[in-house]
C-alpha positions in Angstrom: -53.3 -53.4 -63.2 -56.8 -52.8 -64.8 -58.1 -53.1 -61.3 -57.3 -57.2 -61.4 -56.6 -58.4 -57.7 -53.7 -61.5 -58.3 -53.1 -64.0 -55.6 -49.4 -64.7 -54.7 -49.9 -68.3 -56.8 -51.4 -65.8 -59.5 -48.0 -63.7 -59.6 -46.0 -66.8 -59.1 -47.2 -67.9 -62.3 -46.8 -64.9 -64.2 -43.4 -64.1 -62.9 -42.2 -67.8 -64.2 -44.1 -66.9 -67.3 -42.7 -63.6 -68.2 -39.3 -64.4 -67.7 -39.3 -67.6 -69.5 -41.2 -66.0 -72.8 -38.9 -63.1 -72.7 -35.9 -65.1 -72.3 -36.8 -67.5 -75.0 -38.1 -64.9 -77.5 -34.9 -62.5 -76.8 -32.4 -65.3 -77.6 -32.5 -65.9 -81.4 -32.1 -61.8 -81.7 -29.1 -62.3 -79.1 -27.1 -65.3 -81.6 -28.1 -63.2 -84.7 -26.6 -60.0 -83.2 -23.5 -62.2 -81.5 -22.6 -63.8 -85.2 -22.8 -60.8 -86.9 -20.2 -59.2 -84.8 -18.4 -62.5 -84.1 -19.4 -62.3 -80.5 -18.7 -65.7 -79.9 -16.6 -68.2 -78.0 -14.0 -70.3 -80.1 -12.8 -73.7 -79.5 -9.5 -73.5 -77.5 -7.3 -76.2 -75.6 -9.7 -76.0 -72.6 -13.0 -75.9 -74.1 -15.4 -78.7 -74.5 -17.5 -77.5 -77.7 -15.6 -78.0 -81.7 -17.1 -74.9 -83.0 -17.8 -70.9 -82.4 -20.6 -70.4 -80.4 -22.2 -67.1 -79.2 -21.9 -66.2 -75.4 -24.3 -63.6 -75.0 -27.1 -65.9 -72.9 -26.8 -63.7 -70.0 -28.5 -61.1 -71.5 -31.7 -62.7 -72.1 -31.3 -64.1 -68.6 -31.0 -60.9 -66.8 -33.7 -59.0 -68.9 -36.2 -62.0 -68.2 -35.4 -61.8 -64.7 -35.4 -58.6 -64.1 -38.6 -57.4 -65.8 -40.8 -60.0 -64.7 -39.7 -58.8 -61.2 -39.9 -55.7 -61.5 -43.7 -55.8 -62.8 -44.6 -57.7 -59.8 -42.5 -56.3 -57.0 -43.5 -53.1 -55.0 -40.4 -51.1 -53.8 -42.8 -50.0 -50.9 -43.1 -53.6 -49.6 -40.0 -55.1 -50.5 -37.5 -52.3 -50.2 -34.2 -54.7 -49.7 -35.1 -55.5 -54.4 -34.1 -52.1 -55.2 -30.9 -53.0 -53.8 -30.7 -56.1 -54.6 -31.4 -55.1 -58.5 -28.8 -52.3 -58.2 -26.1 -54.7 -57.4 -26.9 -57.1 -59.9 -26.5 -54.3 -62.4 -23.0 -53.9 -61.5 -22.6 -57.6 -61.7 -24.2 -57.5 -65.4 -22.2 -54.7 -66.9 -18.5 -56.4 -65.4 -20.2 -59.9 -67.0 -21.1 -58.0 -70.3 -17.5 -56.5 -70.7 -15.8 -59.7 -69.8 -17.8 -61.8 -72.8 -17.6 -59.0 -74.8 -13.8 -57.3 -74.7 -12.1 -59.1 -71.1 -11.8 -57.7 -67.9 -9.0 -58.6 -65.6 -10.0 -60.3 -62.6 -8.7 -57.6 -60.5 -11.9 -55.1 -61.7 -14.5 -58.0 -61.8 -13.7 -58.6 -58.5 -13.6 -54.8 -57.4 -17.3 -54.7 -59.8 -18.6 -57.7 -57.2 -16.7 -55.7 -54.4 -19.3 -52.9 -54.8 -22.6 -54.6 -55.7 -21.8 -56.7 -52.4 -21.7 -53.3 -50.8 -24.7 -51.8 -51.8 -26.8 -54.4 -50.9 -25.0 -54.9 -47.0 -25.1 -50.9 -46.6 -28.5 -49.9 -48.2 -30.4 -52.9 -48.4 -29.4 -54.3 -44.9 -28.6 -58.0 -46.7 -25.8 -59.5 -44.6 -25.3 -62.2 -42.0 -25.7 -61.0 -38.7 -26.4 -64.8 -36.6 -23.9 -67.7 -36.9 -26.3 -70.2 -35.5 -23.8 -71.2 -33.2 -21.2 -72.2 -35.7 -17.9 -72.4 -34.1 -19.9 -71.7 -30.7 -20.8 -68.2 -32.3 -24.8 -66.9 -32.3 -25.3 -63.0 -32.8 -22.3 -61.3 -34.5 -21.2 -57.5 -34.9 -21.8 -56.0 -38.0 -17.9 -55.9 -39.0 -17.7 -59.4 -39.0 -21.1 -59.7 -40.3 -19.8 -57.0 -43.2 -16.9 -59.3 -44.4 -18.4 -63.2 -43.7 -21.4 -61.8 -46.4 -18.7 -60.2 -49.2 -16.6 -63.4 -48.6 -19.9 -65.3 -49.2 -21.3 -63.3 -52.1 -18.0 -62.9 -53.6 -17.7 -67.4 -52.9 -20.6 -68.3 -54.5 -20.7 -65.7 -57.2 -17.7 -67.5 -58.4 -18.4 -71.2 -58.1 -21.1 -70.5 -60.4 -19.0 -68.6 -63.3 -16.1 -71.3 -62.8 -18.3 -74.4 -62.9 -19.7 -73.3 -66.3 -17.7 -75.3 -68.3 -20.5 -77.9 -70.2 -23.9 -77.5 -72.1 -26.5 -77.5 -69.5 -24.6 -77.5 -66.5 -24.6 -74.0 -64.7 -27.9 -73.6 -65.6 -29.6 -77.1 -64.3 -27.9 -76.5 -61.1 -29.2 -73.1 -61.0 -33.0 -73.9 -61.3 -32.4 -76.8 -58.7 -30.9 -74.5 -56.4 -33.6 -71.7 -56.8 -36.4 -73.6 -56.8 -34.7 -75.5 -53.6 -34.6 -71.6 -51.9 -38.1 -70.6 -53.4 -40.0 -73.9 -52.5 -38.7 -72.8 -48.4 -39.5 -69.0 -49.0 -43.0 -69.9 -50.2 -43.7 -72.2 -47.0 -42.4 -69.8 -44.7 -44.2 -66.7 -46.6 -41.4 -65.1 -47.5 -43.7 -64.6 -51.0 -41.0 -61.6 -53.1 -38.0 -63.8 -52.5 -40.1 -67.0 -54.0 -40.8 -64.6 -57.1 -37.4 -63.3 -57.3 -36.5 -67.2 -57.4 -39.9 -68.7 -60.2 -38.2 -65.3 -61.8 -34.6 -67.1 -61.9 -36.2 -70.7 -62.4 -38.1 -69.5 -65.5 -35.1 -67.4 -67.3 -32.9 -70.2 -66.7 -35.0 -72.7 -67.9 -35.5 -70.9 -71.6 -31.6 -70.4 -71.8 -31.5 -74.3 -71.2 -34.0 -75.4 -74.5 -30.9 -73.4 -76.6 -28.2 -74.2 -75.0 -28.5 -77.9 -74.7 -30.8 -78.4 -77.5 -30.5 -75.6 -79.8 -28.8 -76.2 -83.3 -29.0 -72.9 -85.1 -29.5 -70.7 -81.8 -27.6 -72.6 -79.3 -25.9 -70.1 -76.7 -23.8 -69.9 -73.5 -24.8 -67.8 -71.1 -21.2 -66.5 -70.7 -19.6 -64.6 -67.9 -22.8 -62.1 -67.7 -25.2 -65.2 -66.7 -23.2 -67.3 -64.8 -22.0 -64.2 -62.6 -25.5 -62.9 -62.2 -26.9 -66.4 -61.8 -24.1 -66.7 -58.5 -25.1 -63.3 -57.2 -28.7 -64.4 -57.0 -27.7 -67.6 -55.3 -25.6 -66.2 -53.1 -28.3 -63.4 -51.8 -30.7 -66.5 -51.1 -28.4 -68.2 -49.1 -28.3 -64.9 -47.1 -31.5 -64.5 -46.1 -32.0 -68.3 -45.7 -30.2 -68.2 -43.0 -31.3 -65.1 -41.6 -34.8 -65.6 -41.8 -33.9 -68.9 -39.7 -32.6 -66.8 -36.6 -36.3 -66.3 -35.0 -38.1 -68.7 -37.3 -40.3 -70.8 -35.4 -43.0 -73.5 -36.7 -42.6 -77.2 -38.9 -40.6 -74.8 -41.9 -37.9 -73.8 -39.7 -33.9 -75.1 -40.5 -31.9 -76.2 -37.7 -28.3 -75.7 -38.9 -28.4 -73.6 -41.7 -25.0 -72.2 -42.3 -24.3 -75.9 -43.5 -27.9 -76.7 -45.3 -27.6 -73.7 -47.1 -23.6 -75.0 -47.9 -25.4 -78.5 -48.9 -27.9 -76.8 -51.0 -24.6 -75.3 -53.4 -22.3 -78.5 -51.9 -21.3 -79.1 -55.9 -20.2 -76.0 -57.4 -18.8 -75.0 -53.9 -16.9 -78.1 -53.3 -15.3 -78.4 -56.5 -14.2 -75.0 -57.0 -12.8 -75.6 -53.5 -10.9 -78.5 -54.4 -9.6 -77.6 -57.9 -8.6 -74.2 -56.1 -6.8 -76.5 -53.4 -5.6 -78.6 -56.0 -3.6 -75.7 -58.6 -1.9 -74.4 -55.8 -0.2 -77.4 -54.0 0.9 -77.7 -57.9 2.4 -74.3 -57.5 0.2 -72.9 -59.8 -2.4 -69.9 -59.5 -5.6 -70.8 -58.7 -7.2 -68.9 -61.4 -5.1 -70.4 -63.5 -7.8 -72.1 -66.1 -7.4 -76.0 -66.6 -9.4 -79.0 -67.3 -9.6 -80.4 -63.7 -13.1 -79.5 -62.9 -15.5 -82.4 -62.2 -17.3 -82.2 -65.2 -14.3 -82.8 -67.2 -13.1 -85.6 -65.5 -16.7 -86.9 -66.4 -16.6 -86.2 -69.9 -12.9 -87.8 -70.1 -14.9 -91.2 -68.9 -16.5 -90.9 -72.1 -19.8 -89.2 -70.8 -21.8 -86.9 -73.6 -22.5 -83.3 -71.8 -26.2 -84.4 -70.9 -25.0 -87.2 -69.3 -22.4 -85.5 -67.1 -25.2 -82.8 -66.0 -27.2 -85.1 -65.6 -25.0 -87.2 -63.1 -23.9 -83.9 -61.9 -27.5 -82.9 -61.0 -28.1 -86.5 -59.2 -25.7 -85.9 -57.1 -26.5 -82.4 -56.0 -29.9 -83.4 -55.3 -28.6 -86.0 -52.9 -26.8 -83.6 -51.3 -29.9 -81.4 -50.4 -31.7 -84.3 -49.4 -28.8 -85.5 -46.9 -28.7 -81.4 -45.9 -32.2 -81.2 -45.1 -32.3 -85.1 -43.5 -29.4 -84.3 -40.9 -30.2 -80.7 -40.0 -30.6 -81.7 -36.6 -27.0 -82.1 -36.2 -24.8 -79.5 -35.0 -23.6 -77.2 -38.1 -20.1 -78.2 -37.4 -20.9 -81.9 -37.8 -23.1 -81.6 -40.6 -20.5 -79.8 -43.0 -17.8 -82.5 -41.5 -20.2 -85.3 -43.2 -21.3 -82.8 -46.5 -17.6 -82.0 -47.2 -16.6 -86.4 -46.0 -19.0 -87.2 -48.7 -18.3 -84.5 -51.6 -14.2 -85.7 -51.4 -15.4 -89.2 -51.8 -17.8 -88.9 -54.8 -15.5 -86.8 -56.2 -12.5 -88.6 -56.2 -14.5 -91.5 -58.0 -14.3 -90.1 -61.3 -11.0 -88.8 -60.6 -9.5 -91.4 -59.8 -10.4 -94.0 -62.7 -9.7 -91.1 -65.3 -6.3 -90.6 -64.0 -5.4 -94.5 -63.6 -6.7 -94.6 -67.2 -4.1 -92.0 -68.2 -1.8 -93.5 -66.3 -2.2 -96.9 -68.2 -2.0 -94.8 -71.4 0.9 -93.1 -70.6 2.9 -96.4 -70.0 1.2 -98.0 -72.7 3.5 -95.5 -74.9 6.4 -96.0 -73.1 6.8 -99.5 -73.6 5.5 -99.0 -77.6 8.2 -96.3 -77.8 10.9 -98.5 -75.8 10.0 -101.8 -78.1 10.4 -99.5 -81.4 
């Protein structure tokens, strides 16, 4: 560009940049559009916000991201993006519909379904080492095939069921993408550290309206949460496969489960409130306030504070992820997944034994009148 030569630190920069000042600059357009057409979410029986707010943030998110990269990326040297972009458009347009008019979870899955292909056929993204998980090293490409569209389709979802509180999904996000592009910048892996400052930068505009915004405050809706997991999801990929041969003092011993620790929040509690709706007999789609961070908001907790808490505790779970990775993987997740039931059931717990109290408080005031 105007014959300027940009060091990787250089393009760093500017791909942070870019999708941060497009981000910010697109959202006021994005709530003044969404309110005009009454594109926004109402308060319902589940919700935690008293008043209509637009869900369009994903928008802004996705351009941001995806310009910024695509200014700085060459096809030519990093042919797996194309793919990688392609797929995420799928993911957009099934996010867009579902803020805008509902899809049924049948085609948003069958949308994730096919960007999940595209990238494992064309763009060669899929797990093809276990890292002797389960005693299992090099795998064949079938199983390879369906552990990556189990993963993509996992994660994809943790993140666009978890985003239930100003602040949340996105905090998590920059923590987990700067956690995956601080690794891929050690080990020179320099377009997936842009694709993540990309993420880092979009998310972190989105965040200065969502939790702080008063006339322009946004949610990043369906559309950003599901893009956000897709991105995730692809990182984790190639974190562990660029582990398989990586030698030198960046190299991750037992990465299935780092990578696991690294997402151990959303993927634990989707896990358990999944778990959890059907020993009730009930679908596990079926939507409910029994996700952490509403447990943490019936302690009385504002949002900030619960994201807050919520990010604390992510962050120790990365540290403990990156501190034991000498264990086996097995191990490893047997202590990640020991520690997530206990902190979670903490909050649980008192806010249940508080309803409990409540519930015979009534009783006996109902029996005495």
């Amino acid at each position: 560009m105007l014959g300027f030569t940009y060091t990787i630190d250089t393009k760093l920069m500017f791909c942070f940049g870019i999708a941060f000042l497009i981000t910010l600059f697109l959202i006021p357009s994005i709530v003044e559009i969404a309110r005009a057409k009454s594109l926004t979410a109402e308060p319902n029986g589940r919700s935690s916000h008293s008043k209509s707010i637009p869900t369009l943030g994903g928008i802004a998110i996705f351009t941001g991201v995806a310009i910024s990269s695509l200014i700085f990326f060459s096809f030519s040297t990093f042919p797996k993006f194309q793919f990688t972009i392609a797929g995420l458009l799928i993911i957009f347009f099934a996010g867009f519909k579902d803020d805008i008019i509902g899809i049924s979870p049948f085609k948003k899955f069958l949308a994730q379904i096919a960007a999940c292909l595209i990238i494992i056929v064309f763009g060669t993204i899929r797990f093809t080492n276990l890292h002797g998980f389960l005693g299992l090293y090099e795998i064949s490409n079938h199983v390879g095939l369906l552990i990556t569209i189990i993963t993509i389709v996992g994660i994809t979802n943790c993140y666009n069921l978890i985003d239930g509180i100003d602040g949340l999904t996105a905090t998590l996000g920059i923590l987990v993408s700067l956690t995956f592009g601080t690794w891929f910048y050690l080990i020179g892996q320099y377009n997936w550290a842009m694709l993540s400052v990309s993420l880092t930068g979009a998310l972190l505009a989105f965040l200065i309206f969502n939790v702080f915004g008063k006339k322009n405050k946004i949610f990043m809706g369906d559309t950003g949460s599901l893009i956000l997991g897709y991105i995730i999801a692809v990182m984790a990929i190639e974190f562990n496969e660029f582990n398989i041969n990586l030698t030198g003092p960046y190299v991750v011993h037992a990465a299935p489960a780092v990578s696991i620790g690294i997402i151990m929040v959303p993927f634990f509690d989707t896990l358990r409130v999944f778990f959890t709706r059907i020993f009730k007999n009930k679908h596990p789609f079926t939507p409910d306030k029994t996700h952490l961070h509403h447990y943490l908001l019936d302690l009385g907790l504002s949002h900030i504070m619960a994201t807050l808490i919520i990010l604390l505790v992510s962050i120790f779970f990365i540290a403990v992820s990156f501190l034991l990775q000498d264990l086996s993987t097995a191990w490893l997740l047997i202590i990640l997944f020991a520690m997530a039931a206990f902190l979670s059931y903490i909050p649980i717990t008192i806010v249940e034994l508080k309803r409990k109290r409540r519930r015979n408080n009534s009783e006996e005031s109902g029996v005495k009148s």
